[in-house]
ROMIPA-984579 format. One line per field, with one value per residue: z, x, y negated of N, C-alpha, C, O in turn. Coordinates in steps of 0.2 Angstrom, whole numbers. Layout:
REM residues N
n.up = c(Z_...) .
n.east = c(X_...) .
n.north = c(Y_...) .
ca.up = c(Z_...) .
ca.east = c(X_...) .
ca.north = c(Y_...) .
c.up = c(Z_...) .
c.east = c(X_...) .
c.north = c(Y_...) .
o.up = c(Z_...) .
o.east = c(X_...) .
o.north = c(Y_...) .
//
This chain:
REM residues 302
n.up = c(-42_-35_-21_-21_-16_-6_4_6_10_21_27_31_41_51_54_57_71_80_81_94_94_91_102_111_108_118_127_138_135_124_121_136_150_165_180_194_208_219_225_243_239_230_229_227_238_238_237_229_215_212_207_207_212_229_229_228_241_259_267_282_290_288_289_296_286_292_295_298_309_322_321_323_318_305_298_299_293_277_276_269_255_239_223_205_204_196_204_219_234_246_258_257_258_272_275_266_266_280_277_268_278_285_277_276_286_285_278_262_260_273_270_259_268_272_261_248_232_220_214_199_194_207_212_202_205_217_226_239_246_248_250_259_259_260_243_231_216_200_190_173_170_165_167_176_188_198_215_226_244_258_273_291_297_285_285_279_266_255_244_233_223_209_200_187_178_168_169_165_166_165_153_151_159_167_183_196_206_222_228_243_239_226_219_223_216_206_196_190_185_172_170_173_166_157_165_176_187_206_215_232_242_250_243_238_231_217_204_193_177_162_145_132_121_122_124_131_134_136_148_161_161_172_187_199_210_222_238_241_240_228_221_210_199_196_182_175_163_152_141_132_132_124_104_99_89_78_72_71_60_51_48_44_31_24_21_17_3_-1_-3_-14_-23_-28_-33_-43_-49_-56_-60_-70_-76_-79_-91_-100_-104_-116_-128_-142_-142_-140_-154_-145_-147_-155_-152_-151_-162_-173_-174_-178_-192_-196_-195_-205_-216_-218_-220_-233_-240_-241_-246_-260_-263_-276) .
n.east = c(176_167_171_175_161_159_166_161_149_153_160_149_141_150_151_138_137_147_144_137_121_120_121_114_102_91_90_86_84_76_59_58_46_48_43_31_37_42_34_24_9_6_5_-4_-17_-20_-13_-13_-9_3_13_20_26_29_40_50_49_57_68_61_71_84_98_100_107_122_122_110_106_105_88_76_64_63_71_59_52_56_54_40_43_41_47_48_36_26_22_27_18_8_11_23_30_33_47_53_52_60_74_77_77_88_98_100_105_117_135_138_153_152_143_150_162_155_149_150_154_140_133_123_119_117_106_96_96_93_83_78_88_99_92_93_106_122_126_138_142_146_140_130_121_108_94_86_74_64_57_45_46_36_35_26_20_19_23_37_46_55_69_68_77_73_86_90_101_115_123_138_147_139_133_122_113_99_101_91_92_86_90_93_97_108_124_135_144_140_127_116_101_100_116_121_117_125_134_147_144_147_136_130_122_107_101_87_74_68_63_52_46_41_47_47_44_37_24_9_3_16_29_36_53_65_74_87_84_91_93_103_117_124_138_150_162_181_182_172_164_154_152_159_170_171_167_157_136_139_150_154_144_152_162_158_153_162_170_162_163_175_174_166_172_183_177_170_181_186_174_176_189_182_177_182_191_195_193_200_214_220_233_247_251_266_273_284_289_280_279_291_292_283_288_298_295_287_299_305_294_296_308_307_298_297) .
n.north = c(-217_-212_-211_-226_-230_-222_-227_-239_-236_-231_-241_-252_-243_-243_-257_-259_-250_-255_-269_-280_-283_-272_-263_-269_-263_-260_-270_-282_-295_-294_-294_-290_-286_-291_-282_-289_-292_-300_-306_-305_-307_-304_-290_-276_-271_-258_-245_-235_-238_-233_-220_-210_-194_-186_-183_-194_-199_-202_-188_-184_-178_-183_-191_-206_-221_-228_-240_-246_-236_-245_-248_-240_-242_-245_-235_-226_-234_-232_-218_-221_-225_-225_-219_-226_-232_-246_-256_-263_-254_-257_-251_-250_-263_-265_-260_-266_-282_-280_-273_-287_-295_-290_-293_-307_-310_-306_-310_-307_-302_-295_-287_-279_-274_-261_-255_-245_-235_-236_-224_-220_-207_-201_-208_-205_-191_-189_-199_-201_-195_-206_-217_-236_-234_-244_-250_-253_-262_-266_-278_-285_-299_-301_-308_-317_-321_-332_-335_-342_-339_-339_-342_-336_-344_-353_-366_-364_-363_-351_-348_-335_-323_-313_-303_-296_-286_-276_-260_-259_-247_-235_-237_-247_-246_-254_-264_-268_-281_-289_-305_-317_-328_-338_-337_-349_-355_-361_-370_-369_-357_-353_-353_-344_-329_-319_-317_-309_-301_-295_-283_-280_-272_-264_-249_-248_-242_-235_-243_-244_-249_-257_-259_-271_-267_-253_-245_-242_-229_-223_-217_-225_-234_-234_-241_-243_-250_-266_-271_-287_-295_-307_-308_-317_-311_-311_-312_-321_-320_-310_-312_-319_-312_-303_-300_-314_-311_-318_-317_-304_-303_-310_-303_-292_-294_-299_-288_-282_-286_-286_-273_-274_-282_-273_-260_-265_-268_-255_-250_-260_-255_-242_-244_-249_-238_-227_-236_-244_-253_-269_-274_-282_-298_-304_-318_-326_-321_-322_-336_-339_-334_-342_-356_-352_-351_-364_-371_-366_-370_-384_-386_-379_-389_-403) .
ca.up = c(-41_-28_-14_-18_-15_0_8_7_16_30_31_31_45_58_58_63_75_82_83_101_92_91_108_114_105_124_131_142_132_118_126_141_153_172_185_200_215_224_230_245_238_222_229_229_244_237_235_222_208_212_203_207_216_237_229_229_249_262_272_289_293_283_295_294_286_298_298_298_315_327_320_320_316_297_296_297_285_272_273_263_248_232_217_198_204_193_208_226_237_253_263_257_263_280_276_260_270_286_271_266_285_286_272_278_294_285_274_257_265_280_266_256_270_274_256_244_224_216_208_195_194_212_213_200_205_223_228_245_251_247_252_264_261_256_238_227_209_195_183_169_173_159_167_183_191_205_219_232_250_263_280_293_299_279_285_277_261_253_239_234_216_207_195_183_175_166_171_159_166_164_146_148_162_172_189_198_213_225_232_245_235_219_219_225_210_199_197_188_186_164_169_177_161_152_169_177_193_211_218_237_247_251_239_241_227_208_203_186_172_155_138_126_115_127_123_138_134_137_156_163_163_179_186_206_217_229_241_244_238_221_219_203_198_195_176_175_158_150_133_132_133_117_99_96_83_71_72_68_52_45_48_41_25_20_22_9_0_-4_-7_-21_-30_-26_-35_-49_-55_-56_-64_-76_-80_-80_-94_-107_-105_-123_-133_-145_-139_-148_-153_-143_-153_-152_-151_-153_-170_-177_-173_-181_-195_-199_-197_-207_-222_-218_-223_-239_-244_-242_-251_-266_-268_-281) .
ca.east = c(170_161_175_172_154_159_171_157_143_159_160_143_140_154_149_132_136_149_141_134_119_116_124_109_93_88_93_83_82_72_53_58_43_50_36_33_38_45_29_20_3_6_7_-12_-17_-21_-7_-13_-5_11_9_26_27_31_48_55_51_63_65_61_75_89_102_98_113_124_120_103_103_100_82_69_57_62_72_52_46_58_50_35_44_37_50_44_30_29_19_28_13_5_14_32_33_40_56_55_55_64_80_78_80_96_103_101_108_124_138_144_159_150_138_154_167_152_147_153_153_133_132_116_117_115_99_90_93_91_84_76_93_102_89_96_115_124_131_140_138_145_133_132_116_105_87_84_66_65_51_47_43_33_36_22_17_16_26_42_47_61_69_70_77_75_90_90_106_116_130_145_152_132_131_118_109_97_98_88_95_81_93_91_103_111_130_136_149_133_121_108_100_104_120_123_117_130_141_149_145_146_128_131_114_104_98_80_67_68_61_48_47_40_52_43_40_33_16_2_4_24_31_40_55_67_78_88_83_96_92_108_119_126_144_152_168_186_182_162_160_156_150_165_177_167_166_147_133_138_157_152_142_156_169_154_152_168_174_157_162_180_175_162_178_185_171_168_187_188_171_178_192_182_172_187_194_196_193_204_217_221_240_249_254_273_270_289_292_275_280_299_290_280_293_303_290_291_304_304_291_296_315_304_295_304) .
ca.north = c(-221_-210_-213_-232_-231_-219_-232_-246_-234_-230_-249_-255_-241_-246_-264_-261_-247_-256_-274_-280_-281_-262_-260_-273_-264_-259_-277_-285_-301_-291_-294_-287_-290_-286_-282_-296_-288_-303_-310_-304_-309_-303_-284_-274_-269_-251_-240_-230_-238_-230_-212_-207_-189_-187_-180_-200_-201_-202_-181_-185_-176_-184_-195_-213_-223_-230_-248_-242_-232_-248_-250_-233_-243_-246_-228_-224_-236_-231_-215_-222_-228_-222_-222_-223_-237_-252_-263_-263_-255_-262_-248_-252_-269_-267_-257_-271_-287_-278_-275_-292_-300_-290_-294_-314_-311_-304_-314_-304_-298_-292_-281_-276_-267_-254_-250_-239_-238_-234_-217_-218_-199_-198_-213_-201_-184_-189_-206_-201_-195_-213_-224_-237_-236_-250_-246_-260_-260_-273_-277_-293_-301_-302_-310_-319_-321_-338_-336_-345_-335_-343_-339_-332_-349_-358_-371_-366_-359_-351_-346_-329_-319_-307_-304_-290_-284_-270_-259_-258_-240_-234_-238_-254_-244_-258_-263_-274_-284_-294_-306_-322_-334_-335_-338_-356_-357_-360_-374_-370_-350_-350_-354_-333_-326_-315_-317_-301_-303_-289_-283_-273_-271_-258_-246_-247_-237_-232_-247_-243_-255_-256_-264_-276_-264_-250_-243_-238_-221_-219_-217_-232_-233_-235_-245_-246_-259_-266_-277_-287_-301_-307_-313_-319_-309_-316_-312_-322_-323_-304_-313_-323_-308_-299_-305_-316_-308_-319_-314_-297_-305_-313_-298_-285_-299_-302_-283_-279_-291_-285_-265_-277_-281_-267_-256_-269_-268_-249_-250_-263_-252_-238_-246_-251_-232_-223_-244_-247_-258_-273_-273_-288_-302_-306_-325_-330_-318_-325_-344_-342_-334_-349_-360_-353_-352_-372_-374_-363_-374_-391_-385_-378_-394_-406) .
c.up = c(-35_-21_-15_-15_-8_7_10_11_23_33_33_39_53_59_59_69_81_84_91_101_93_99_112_112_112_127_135_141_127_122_131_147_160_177_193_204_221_228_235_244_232_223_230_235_244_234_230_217_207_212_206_212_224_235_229_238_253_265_278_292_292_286_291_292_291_300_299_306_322_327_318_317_307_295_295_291_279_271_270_257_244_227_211_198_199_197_214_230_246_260_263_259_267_278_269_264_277_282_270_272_286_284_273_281_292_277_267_259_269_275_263_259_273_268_252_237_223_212_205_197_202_215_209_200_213_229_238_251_252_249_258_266_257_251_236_219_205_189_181_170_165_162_174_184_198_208_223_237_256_271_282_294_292_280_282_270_258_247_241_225_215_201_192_179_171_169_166_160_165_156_146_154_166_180_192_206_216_231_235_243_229_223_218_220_204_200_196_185_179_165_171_171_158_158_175_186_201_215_225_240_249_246_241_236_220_207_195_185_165_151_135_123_117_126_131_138_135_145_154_164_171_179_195_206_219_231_243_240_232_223_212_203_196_186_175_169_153_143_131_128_125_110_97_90_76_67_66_61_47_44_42_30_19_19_17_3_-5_-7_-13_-25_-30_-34_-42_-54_-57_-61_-71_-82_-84_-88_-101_-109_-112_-129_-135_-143_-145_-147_-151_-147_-150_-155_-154_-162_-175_-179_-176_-188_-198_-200_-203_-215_-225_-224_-230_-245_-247_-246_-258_-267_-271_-277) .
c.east = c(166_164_173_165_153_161_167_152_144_158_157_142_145_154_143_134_141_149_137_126_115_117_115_102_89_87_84_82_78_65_53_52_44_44_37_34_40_42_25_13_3_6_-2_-11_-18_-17_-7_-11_3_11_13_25_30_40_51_52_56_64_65_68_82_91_102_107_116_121_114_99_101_93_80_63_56_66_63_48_50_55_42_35_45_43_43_38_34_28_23_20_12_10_21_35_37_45_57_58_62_72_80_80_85_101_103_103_115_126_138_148_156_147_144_159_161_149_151_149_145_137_127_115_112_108_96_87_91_90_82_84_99_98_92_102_116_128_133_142_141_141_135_125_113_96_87_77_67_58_52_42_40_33_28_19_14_19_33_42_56_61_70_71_76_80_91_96_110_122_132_146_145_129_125_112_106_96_94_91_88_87_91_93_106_120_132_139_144_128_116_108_102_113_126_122_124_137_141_149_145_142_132_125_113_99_90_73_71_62_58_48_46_44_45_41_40_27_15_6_12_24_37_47_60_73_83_88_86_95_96_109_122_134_147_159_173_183_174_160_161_155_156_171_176_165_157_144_136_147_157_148_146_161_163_153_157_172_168_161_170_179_171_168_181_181_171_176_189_181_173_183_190_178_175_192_193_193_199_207_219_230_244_254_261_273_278_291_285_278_287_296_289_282_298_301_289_294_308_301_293_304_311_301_299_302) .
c.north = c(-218_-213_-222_-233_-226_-224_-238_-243_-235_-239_-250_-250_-242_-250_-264_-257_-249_-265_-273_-280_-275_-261_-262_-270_-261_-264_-279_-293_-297_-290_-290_-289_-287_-285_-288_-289_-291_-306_-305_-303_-305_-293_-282_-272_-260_-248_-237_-231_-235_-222_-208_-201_-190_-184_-188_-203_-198_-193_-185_-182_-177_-189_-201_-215_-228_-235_-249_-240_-237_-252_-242_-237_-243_-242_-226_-226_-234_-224_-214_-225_-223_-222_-221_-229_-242_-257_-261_-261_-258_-257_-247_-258_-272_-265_-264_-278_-288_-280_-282_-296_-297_-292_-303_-314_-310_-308_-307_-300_-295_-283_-278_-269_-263_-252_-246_-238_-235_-228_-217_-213_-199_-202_-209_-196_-185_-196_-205_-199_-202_-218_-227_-239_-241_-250_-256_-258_-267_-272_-284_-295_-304_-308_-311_-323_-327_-336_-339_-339_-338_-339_-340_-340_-354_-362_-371_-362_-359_-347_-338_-326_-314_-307_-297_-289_-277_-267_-255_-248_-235_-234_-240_-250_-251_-256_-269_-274_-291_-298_-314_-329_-331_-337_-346_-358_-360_-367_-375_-361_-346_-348_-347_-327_-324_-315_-309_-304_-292_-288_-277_-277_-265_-256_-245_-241_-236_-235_-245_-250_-253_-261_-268_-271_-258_-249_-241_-233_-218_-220_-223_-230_-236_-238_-244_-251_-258_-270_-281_-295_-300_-312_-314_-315_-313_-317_-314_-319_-315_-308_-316_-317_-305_-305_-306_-310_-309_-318_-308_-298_-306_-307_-294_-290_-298_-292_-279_-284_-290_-278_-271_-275_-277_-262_-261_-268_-261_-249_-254_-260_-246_-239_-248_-243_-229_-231_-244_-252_-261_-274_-281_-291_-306_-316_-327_-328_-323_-334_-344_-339_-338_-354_-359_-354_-360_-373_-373_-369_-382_-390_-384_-384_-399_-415) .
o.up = c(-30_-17_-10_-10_-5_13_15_14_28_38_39_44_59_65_64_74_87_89_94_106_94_101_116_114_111_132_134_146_126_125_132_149_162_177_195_203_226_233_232_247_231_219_233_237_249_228_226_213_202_217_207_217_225_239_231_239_252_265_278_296_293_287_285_294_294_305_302_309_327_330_313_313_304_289_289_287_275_266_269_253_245_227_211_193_199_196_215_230_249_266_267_261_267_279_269_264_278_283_273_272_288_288_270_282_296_272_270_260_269_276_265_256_278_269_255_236_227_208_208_201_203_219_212_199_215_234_242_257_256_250_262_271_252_252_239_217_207_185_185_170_160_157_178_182_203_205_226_236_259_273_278_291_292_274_281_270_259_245_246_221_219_197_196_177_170_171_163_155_164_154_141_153_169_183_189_210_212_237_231_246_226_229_213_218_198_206_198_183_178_163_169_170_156_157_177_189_200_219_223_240_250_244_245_238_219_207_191_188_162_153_137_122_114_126_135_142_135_148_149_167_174_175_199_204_220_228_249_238_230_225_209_208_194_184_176_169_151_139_126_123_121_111_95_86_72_61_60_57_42_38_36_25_13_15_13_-3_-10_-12_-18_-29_-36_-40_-47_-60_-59_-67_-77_-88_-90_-92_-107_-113_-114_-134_-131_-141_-151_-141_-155_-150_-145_-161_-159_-166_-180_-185_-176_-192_-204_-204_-206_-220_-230_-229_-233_-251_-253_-249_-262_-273_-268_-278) .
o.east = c(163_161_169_165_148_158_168_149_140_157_159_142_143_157_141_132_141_152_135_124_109_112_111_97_83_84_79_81_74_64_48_52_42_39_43_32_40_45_22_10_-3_7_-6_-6_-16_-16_-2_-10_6_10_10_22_33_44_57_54_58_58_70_71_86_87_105_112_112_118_113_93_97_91_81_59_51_66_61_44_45_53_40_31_48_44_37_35_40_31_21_17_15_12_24_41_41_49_62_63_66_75_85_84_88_106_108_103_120_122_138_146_158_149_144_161_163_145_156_143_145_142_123_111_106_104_91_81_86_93_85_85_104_101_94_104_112_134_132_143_139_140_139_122_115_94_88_74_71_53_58_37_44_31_24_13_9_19_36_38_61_56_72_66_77_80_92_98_106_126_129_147_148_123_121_106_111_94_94_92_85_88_87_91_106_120_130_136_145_126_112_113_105_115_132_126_127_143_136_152_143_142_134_124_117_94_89_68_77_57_63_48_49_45_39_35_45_24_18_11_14_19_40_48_57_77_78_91_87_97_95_104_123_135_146_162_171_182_169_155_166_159_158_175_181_163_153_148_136_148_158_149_146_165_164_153_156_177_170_161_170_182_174_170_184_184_172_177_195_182_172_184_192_177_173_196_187_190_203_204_219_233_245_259_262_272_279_294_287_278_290_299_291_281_302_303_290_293_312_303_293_306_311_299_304_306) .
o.north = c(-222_-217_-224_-238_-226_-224_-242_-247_-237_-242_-252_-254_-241_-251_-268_-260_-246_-267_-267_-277_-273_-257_-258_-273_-260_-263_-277_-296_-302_-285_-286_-295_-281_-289_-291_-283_-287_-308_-300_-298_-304_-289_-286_-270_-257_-248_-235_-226_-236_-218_-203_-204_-196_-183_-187_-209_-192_-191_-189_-186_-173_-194_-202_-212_-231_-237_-254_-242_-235_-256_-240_-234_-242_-242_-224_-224_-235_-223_-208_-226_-218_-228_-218_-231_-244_-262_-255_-266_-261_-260_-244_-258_-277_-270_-266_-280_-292_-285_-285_-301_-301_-294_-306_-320_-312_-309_-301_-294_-289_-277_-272_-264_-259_-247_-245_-240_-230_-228_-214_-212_-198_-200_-207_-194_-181_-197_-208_-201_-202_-224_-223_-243_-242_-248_-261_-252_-273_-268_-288_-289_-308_-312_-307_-329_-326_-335_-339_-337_-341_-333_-342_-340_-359_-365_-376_-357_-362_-345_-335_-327_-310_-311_-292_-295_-273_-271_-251_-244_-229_-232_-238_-251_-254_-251_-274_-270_-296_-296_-317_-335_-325_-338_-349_-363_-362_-368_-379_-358_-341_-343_-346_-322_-329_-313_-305_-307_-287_-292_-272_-283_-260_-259_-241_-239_-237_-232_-243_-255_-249_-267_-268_-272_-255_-255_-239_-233_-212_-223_-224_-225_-241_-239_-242_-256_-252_-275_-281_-299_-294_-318_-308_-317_-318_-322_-310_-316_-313_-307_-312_-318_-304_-311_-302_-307_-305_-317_-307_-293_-304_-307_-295_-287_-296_-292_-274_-281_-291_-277_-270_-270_-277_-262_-257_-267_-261_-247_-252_-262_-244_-234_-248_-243_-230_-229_-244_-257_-259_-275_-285_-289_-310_-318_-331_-332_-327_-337_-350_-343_-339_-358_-363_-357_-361_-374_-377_-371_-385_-395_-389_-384_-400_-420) .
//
């Protein structure tokens, strides 16, 4: 009895810990509220809300990355960005929109043969010596943010995203990507959710952010910004590849559902153990008996 009741705890616990479910209780579908940051307008003018230590700015003295080196002017401005903030301040800006006119002047491809894979490790313990390079990162896109950007004169506008995502080899760690297009393959923005798509840009801050269920009083947590483009992988669809919630319900169901009988016929034996058994009735000896009694009768009567 105990092992039954053992075998049904082991069960019941490997289908929740191995549901996508559990995997997701950090997701960013679960009221995740992302910070704006795409709008120029929407940023305060007073820097102060960005708490974060002078340990997430650039060293002055730390060698621009390559593709970097024919502009000083936004090697300079990258040494004003702040990690850890939740709001873009007024003095990050330049090197912000600067990154963003790069990354429209160049294809995918072009961003791709000069980057090199994202290390998390190395964007936390040392964001100020990466700011800049071009990494590349596959993530599953879990949240896309649409803005529009108004050029200097007001007369034109453009689109601009924010797309939030996870990486798989990071164990669900978030990045965020601020890119100038979504992926052509695509028609409309739901249609990218749950797909496995390739982010290369320019790593730009240690982007802060509160969960849904974040209190004031906790520290935000963080995320890499990467300024760059989004392409879809040969494999799009990560949901696809992996069994749904409700999978995982019916397996978790029917696998309680057998230790039950399981347990109940062990309990049922256990239950008739030292009962008097009743002695099995030999059915063909009784029925030739009776027959032959018959016929006993019907000879003795005159």
């Amino acid at each position: 009895m105990p092992l039954v009741r053992s075998l049904l705890l082991i069960l019941l616990l490997i289908a929740y810990f191995s549901s996508p479910a559990f995997s997701r209780r950090n997701s960013i579908d679960q009221g995740f509220t992302p910070p704006k940051i795409a709008k120029e307008d929407r940023v305060k003018a007073d820097n102060t809300i960005v708490q974060s230590s002078t340990e997430g700015a650039m060293s002055p003295s730390r060698e621009p990355a390559d593709d970097l080196a024919d502009d000083p002017v936004l090697i300079d401005a990258l040494t004003l960005i702040r990690d850890k903030g939740i709001e873009l301040g007024k003095t990050e800006m330049q090197a912000y929109w600067k990154l963003l006119e790069r990354v429209r002047s160049r294809s995918w491809s072009q961003l791709r043969s000069n980057a090199r894979h994202a290390n998390l490790h190395e964007f936390f313990q040392r964001p100020a010596e990466h700011r800049g390079e071009i990494v590349l990162q596959s993530m599953v896109i879990r949240r896309i943010n649409r803005y529009s950007q108004s050029s200097k004169g007001g007369e034109e506008s453009k689109e601009l995203y924010e797309v939030w995502g996870t990486a798989e080899q990071t164990r669900g760690w978030f990045y965020v990507a601020i890119v100038p297009e979504l992926p052509h393959s695509v028609n409309g923005d739901q249609e990218l959710l749950g797909k496995r798509a390739e982010l290369v840009g320019y790593f730009f801050k240690l982007q802060g952010f509160f969960s849904g269920v974040a209190t004031s009083k906790e520290n935000p947590s963080v995320a890499p910004m990467v300024i760059g483009r989004l392409e879809l992988t040969a494999e799009t669809s990560a949901i696809s590849s992996t069994p749904s919630d409700w999978v995982w319900v019916i397996i978790s169901i029917g696998g309680c559902s057998a230790l039950a009988l399981i347990y109940f016929h062990f309990l049922f034996r256990a239950s008739n153990d030292g009962k008097p058994r009743k002695p099995r009735i030999r059915v063909e000896q009784d029925l030739a008996i009776w027959l032959d009694s018959q016929q006993k009768s019907q000879s003795d009567s005159p």
